[in-house]
Structures are given as C-alpha cells and as structure tokens.
C-alpha positions in Angstrom: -60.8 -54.3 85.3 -62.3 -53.8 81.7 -65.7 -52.5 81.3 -68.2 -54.3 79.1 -71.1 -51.8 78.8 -73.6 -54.6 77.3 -74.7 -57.8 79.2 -74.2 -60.4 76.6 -70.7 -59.6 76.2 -70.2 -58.8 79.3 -70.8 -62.7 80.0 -69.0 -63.8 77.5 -66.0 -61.9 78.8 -66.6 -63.8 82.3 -66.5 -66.9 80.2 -63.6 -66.1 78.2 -61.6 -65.6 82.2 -62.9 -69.2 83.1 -62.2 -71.0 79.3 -58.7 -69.8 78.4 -57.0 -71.2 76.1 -55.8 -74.9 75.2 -52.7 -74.6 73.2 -49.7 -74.1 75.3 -47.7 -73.5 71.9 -49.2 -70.0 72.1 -49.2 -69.2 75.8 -46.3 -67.5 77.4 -45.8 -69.1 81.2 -45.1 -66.8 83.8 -41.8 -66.8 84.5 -39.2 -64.0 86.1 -37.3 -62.1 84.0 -35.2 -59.2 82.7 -36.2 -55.8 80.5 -32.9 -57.6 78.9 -33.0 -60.7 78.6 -37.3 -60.1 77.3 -35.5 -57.5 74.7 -32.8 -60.5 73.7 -35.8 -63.0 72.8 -37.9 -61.0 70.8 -34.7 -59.2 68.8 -33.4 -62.9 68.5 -37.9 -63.3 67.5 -38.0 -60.5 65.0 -34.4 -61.3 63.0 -36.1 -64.7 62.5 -38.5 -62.8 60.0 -41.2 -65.5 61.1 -44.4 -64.8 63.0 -44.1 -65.9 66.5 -46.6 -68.6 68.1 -48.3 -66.2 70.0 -48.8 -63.7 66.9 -50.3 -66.9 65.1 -52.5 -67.8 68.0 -54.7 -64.5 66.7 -56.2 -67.0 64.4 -56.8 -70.4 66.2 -59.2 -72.2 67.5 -59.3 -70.5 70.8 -59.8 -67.3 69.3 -62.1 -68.6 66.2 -64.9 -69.9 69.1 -64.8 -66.8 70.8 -65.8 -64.6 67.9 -68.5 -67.4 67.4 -69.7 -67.0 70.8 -69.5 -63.0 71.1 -71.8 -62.9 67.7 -73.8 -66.0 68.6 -72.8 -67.7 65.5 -72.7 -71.6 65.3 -69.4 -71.6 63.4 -67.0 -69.4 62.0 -64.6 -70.0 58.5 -61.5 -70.2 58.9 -59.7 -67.0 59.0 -57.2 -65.4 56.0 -53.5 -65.3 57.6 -51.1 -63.1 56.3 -47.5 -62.2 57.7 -45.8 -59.0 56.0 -43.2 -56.7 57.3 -43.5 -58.4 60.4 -47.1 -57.7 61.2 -49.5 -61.1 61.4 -52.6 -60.4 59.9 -55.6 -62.7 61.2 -58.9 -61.9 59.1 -62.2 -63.0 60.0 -65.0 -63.1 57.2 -68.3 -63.2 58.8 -72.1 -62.8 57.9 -72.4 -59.7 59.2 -68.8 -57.9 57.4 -64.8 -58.4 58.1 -62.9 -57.9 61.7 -59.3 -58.3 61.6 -56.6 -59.1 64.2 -53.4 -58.5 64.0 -50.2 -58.2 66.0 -47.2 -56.5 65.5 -43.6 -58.2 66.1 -41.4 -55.4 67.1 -37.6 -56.2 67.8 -37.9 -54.9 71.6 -40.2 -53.9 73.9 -39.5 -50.1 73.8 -40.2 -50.1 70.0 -43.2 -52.0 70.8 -43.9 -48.9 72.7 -43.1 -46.4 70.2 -45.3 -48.5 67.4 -48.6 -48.3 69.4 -47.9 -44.8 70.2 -47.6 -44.2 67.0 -50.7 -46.3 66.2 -53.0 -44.4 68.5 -51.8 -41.3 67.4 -53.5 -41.9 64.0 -56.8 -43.0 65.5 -59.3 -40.5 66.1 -61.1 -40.6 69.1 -58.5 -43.2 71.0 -58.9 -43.4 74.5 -57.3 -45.7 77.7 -58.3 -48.9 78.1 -57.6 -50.2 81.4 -56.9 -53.7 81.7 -55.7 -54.6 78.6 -52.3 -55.3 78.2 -49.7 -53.0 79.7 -50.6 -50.2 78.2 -54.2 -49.8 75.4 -56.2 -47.5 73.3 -59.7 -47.8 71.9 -62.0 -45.9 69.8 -65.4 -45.0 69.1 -65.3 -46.6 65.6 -64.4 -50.2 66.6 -60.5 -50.5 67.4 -58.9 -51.1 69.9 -54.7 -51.6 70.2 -52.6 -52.6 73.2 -49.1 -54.1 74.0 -47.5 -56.9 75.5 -44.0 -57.3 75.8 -42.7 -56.4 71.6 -46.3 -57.2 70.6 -48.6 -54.8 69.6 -52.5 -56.2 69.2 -54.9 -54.4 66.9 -58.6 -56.0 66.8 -60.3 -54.0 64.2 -64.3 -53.9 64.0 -64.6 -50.7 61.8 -65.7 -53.9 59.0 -68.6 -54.5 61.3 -72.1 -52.6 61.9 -72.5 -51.1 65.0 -75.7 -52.6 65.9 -74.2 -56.2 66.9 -76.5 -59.3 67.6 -79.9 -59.4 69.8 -78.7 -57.5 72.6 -77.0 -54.4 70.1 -73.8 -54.6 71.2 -71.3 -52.1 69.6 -68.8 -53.2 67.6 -66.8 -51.3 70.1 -67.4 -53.8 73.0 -67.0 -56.8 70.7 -63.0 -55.7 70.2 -62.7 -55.2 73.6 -63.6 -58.4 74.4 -61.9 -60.7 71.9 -58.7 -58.2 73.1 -59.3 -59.4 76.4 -59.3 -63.4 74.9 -56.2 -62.9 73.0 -54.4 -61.3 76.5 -55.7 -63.9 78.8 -54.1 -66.6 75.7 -50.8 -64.7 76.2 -50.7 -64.1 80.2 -51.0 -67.9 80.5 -53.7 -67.1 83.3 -55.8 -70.3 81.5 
C-alpha cells in the first residue's frame, strides 16, 4: 500500500483506484505469461525504435486530468512529447513550474532492472517505495522512478515548489501519486 502523507492527495489517490483509465490502447490486460516470451515482446518493442502505447499513455488524457485534479487546476495544456534514445519524454507546463514524465523502453526486463538501478543510484536521498511497480525509488527532492516489465517510470517534480496547493502538499507526494495513476493505467486494474 502507498503512503500519501497529506489528505488531499491522499483522496485523490482513492479516486485515481476507482477512475482508471479509459483507453485500452494503453492498458496491458492481465494475461499469463513467460520471463521469455515478456523479454521477446519488448526486444521485438524496443528494435521498433517507436515509443510503445503505454510509454505514450504518460501524456494522455487520463494522465493530463489527474495532474489537474492533484493541483486543483481546472485544465491543463497539452503536454510537450518527445521520444529520444528510446526514452518518452511527457512534459507538463503548469502555473506553478514544469513536472515531467517519462518512461524508459528497455529491450528486456533485466535491463529494465539494471537502468533504474542505475537511475536511483544517481539520486540522492532515494528510498523504497512500496507499492509502486515491481520494484521503486523516491526522493526527498520530488522524484520518484519504478519499473514495470522493460519500463522504467520517472515522474519528476524537482520543477515544482514544495509548498503545493491549499492543503501544502509536497511535491514529493504529488509524484507519488500520478506514479500510482500511470501503474494502475498499466496493470489494467481500471
């Protein structure tokens, strides 16, 4: 179970459980499967050299009303996507400063697992976060990382204050909760 230290995200994380997400285009279905034959899709994935649906679904609609909700904002812009050396960037421009998603398409799910070790190992401060993903790191300045399969999910707030909304939520809280969005999007648990 995550841990949501402040109540108005803590709500919206309950909400976030009972929404889901509409687009099936991004949401894996459980299924029963293989360490192989999960490694032969996402090499088969990554050789493609094009950003997955459930990389892209970092930016859509789904995602875009839950960083509206967690800052109590009536709208956000549309977010800047960029795909480069097979990472899918997914930047958010908002009144308040910049938080950026992106996700990392490694070509298996062991390199998946060397990438975010790898990742956490140049965050200071990282710690466990339990709950997301199957394995995930956050820190005190705003970022947290966690892995699914040969995706690796980094929400960066650092481009945030730290002193969020009425209720002064941390910046902090506010990635672990749109973390929690994006991994109920790709559990298929909508």
């Amino acid at each position: 179970m995550v841990r949501f230290p402040g109540p108005a995200l803590a709500a919206l994380a309950a909400a976030v459980v009972l929404v889901g997400c509409g687009s099936t285009a991004a949401t894996q279905q459980s299924r029963p499967s293989t360490r192989s034959s999960d490694d032969a899709v996402a090499a088969a994935q990554y050789a493609r050299n094009t950003p997955p649906a459930a990389a892209r679904m970092v930016c859509s609609d789904e995602i875009r009303g839950e960083v509206a909700g967690a800052l109590n904002l009536e709208s956000v812009p549309a977010p800047e996507s960029t795909w480069t050396d097979h990472v899918y960037g997914c930047a958010y421009t908002l009144p308040m400063g910049r938080l950026v998603l992106s996700v990392t398409v490694d070509p298996s799910s062991s390199a998946a697992d060397r990438t975010l070790q790898t990742m956490r190992n140049g965050l200071a401060g990282a710690a466990a976060e339990p709950g997301l993903g199957e394995r995930a790191y956050g820190a005190p300045s705003g970022v947290v990382m966690s892995k699914k399969d040969n995706l690796v999910l980094t929400v960066d707030a650092t481009g945030l204050p730290d002193d969020l909304g009425n209720t002064h939520e941390h910046r902090l809280d506010l990635a672990r909760v749109i973390t929690a969005g994006v991994f109920n999007c790709w559990t298929g648990s909508s």
